[in-house]
C-alpha positions as CSV (number, residue, x, y, z in Angstrom):
1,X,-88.0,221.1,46.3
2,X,-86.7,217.7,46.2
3,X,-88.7,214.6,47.7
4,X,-86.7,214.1,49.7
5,X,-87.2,217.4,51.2
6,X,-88.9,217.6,54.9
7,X,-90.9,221.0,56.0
8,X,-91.5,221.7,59.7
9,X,-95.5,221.9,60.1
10,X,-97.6,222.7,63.0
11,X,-100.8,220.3,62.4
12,X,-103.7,222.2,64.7
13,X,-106.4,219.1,65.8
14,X,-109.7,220.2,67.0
15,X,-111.4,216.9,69.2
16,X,-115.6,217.3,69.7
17,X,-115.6,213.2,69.0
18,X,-113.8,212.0,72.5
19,X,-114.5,208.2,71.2
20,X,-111.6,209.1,68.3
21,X,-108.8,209.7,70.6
22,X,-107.3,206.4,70.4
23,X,-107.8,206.4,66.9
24,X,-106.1,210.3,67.0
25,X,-103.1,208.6,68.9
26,X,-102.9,206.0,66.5
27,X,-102.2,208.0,63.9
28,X,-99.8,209.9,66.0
29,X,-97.8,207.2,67.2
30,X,-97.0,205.9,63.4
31,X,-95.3,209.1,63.0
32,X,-93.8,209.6,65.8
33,X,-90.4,209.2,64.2
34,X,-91.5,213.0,62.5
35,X,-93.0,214.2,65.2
36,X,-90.6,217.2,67.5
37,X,-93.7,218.2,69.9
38,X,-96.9,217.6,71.4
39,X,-99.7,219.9,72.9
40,X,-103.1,218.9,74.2
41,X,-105.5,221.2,76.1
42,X,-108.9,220.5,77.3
43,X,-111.4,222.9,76.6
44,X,-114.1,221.4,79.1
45,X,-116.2,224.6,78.9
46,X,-116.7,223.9,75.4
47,X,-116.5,219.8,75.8
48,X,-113.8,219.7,72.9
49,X,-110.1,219.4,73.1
50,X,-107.4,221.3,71.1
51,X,-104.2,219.2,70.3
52,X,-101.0,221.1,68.5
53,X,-98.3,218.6,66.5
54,X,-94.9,220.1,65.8
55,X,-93.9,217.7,63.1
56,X,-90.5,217.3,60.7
57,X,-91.5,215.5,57.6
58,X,-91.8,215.4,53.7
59,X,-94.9,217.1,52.7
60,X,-96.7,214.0,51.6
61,X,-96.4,212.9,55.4
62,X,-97.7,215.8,56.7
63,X,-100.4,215.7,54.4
64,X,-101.7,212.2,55.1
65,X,-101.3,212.6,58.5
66,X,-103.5,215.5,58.8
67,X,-105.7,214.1,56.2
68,X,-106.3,210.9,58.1
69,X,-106.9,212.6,61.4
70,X,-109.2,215.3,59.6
71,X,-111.3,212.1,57.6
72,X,-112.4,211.3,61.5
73,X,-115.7,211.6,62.6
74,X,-115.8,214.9,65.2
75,X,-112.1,215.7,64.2
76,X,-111.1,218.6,62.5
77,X,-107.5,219.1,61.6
78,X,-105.1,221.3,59.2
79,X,-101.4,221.2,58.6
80,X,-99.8,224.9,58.5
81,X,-96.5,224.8,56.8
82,X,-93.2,227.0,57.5
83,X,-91.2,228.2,54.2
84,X,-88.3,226.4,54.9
């Protein structure tokens, strides 16, 4: 695969921190040039929220992205990758 290369990803983003959701859309707002789709549910029975990213990207992106939402305190996040 070239570098050029971009993979679709869904990035799966688990919220029990609500004080990091500016931060969360922060992130998600510099790449928004990547991203195709946006899902957020509020799981209030549990007091979390579940956000899915549909994103277009090289690897490296996706990677930083999900690590820098993941490095958050009360965030949990992973990239899944298509084989494309």
């Amino acid at each position: 695969m070239s570098e050029n290369t971009t993979r679709v990803a869904v990035i799966s983003i688990i919220v029990e921190n609500p004080d990091r959701v500016k931060d969360i859309n922060e992130i998600l707002h510099d790449a928004s040039d990547s991203i195709i789709g946006r899902m957020g549910i509020p799981y209030r029975e549990k007091g979390i929220s579940i956000i899915s990213i549909v994103i277009d990207a090289e690897q490296d992106i996706i990677n930083n992205i999900s690590g820098r939402l993941g490095r958050l305190d009360g965030v949990t996040a992973k990239a899944a990758y298509s084989k494309k």
